[in-house]
C-alpha positions in Angstrom: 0.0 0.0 0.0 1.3 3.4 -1.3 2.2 5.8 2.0 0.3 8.5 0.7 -2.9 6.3 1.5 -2.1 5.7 5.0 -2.6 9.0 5.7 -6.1 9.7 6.2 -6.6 6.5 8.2 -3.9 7.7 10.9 -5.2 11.5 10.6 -8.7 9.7 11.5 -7.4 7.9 13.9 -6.5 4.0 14.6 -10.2 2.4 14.2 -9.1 0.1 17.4 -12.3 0.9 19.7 -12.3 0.8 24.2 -14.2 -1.2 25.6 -17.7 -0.1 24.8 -17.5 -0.8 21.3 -14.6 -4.0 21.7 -15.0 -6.8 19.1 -15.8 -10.2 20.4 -12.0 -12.1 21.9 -12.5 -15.6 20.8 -9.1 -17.8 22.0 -8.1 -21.2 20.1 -5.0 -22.7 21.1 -2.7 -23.3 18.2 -0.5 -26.5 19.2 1.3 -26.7 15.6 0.9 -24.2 12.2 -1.2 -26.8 10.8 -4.1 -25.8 13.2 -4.0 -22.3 12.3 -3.8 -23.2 8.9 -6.8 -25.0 9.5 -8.9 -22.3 11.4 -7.7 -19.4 8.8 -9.6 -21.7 6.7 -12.7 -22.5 8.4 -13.5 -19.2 10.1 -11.7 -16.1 8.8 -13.4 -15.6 5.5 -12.8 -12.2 4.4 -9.2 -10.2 4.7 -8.6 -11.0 7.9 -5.3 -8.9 9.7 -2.7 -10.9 12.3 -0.3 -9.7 14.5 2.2 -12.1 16.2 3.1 -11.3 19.8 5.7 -13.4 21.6 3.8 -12.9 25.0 0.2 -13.0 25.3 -0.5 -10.6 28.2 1.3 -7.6 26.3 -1.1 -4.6 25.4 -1.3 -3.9 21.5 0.5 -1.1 22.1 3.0 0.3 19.4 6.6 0.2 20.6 7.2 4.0 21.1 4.5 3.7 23.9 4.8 0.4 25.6 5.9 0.5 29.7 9.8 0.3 29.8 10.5 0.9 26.2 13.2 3.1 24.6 10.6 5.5 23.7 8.8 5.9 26.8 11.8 5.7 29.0 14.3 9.1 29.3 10.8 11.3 28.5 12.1 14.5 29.8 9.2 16.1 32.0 8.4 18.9 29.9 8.9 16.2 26.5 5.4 14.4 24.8 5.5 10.6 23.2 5.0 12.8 20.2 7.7 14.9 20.2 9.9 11.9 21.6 9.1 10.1 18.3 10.3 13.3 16.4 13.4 13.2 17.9 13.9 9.7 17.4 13.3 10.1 13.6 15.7 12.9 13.5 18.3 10.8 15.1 17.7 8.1 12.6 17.7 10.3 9.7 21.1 11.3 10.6 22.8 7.8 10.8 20.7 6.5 8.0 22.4 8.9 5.5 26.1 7.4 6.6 24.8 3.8 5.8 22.2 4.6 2.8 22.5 7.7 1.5 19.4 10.4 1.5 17.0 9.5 4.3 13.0 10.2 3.6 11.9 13.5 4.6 8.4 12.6 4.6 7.7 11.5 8.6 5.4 8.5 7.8 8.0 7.0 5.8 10.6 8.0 7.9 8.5 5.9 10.7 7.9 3.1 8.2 11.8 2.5 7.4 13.2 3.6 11.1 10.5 0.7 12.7 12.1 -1.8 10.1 15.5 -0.9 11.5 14.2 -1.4 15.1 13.5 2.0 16.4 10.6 3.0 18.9 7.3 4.7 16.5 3.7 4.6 17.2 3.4 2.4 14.5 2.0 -1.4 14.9 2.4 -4.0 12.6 0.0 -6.1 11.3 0.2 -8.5 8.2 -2.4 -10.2 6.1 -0.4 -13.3 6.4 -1.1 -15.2 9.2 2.4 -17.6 9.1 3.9 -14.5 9.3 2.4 -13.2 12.3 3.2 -17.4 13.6 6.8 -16.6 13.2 7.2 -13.4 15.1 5.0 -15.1 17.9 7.5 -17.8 18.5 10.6 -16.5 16.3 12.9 -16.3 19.9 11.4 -19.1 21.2 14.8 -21.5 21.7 16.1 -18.4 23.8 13.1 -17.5 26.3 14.7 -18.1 29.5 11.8 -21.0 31.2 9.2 -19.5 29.2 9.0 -16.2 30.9 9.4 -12.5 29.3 9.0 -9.0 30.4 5.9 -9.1 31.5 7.1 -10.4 34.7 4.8 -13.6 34.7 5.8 -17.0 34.4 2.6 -18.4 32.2 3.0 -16.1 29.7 2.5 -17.9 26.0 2.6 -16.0 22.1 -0.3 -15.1 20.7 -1.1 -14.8 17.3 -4.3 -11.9 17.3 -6.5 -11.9 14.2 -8.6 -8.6 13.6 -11.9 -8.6 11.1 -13.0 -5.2 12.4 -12.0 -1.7 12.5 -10.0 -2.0 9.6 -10.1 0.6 6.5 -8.6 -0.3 3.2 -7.1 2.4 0.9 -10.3 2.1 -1.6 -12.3 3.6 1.4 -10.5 6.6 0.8 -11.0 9.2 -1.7 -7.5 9.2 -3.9 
C-alpha cells in the first residue's frame, strides 16, 4: 500500500475501539501451524489482519509507547511521546544517511523505514499473512529463559491476534 494512503486512516485515527465498542476475543489454542492453517480456513473468510506477539499478556501497544520501552523511557518532564518520536526520527535520519544515502523527509515514511531498523514509533504491525504473524510469535522461542518474558509472569505464551473489524482499506478513501 502506497504511504500516501495511509494517511487519512492515521489523521482519523486508529479504528481500534475501548471497551464499549470492543469486538468479540475468541481464544483457540494453536499446538502446531497446521491448526492455524486450519482455522484461517474455516472461520476467517474475508481479509482477515494478524499480528504475532511473543507474549500473550502484552497490550497492543506500538513500541514508542509500551511500559519500559526506549521511547517511553528518558521522556524529559516537559517532553510528549510525540515529540519523543520526532526526535527519534531525526536521530535516525542522521545515521541512515552514513549507511544509505538520502533518508525520507516525509515523517510516515521515515517511521515506516526507522520501525524496520528497530527504532521506537507509534506504528504497529500487522500483516495479512497469518504464518507470518506465527513466526514473530515464537521466532525467539529456543532463547526464552523458562518461558517467561518481560511481563514479569511466568505463564505467559505467544499469541497470534486476528482482527476482522476496525480496519479501513485504501479504496475507502477518496484518492
Amino acid at each position: 500500500m502506497e504511504v500516501d494512503k495511509l494517511r487519512p486512516l492515521l489523521a482519523r485515527g486508529s479504528g481500534v475501539s475501548g471497551a464499549a465498542g470492543s469486538p468479540e476475543v475468541v481464544h483457540a489454542q494453536i499446538v502446531s501451524v497446521g491448526d492455524l492453517v486450519r482455522i484461517v480456513e474455516r472461520e476467517h473468510l474475508g481479509s482477515f489482519q494478524y499480528r504475532g506477539q511473543r507474549c500473550g499478556n502484552w497490550q497492543l501497544l506500538p513500541s514508542l509507547t509500551r511500559p519500559g520501552s526506549a521511547g517511553t523511557s528518558g521522556l524529559a518532564q516537559h517532553e510528549c511521546l510525540r515529540g519523543k518520536e520526532r526526535h527519534i526520527l531525526k536521530e535516525f535520519r542522521t545515521r541512515f544517511v552514513a549507511y544509505h544515502g538520502d533518508a525520507p523527509e516525509d515523517e510516515l515514511e521515515a517511521a515506516i523505514l526507522a520501525q524496520h531498523h528497530g527504532a521506537p514509533t507509534r506504528l504497529l504491525d500487522w500483516t495479512m499473512n497469518p504464518l507470518a504473524a506465527l513466526f514473530f510469535a515464537v521466532e525467539d522461542a529456543d532463547t526464552w529463559p523458562e518461558r517467561c518474558c518481560e511481563c514479569g509472569k511466568s505463564e505467559c505464551e505467544p499469541v497470534v491476534w486476528a482482527a476482522d473489524r476496525h480496519r479501513y482499506r485504501a479504496s475507502d478513501f477518496p484518492a
